[in-house]
N, C-alpha and C positions, 0 to 999 in steps of 0.2 A: 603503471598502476601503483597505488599509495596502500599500503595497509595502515590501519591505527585501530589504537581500543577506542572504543565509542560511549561514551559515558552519556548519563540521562541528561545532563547539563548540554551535551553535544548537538541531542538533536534538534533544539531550540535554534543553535545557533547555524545550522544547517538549513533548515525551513527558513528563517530569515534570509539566508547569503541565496537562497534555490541552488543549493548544492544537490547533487543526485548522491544516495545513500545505498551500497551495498551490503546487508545485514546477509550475513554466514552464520554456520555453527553447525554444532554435530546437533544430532536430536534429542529435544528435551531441552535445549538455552534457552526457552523462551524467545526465539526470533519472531516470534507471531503475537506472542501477548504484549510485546514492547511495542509491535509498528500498531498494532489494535487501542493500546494505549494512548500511543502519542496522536491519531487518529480521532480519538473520541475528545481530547484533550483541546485538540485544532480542529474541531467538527464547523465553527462557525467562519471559516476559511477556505474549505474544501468539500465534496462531496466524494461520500465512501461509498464503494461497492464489493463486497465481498463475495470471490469468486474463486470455486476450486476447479484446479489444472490437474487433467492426466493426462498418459500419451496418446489418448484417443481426442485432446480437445487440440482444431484445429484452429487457424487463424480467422476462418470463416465462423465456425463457433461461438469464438470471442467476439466477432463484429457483432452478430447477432442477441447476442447476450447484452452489450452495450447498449446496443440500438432499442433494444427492448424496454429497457429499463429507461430509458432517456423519453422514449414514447407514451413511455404509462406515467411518468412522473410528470411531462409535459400536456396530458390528457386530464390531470386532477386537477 
């Protein structure tokens, strides 16, 4: 595994190569307002779904959640 700093010029070039991107940090780095950013930024590329995880959310959960959302957006 690689670590590096990740600069805002980075993730451009990241989405281009379809590099996978691991974002860390302690709480409070903004790891959330950056991928929401870059996200909104590449909106006409991709389809966003924002989803909160706890340790009560299982794998069946998340299908469901998916599925849901792909069924009402496919029913409009």
């Amino acid at each position: 595994m690689e670590t590096i700093l990740f600069s805002k010029t980075d993730d451009e070039a990241a989405f281009e190569a379809k590099k996978n991107v691991l974002i860390i940090g302690d709480g409070g780095t903004a790891k959330s307002s950056t991928v929401i950013l870059f996200c909104n930024k590449n909106a006409d590329q991709m389809l966003i779904k924002k989803t909160n995880f706890s340790s009560a959310t299982t794998p069946f959960l998340l299908q469901m959640t998916i599925e849901g959302e792909l069924v009402s957006k496919g029913s409009k």
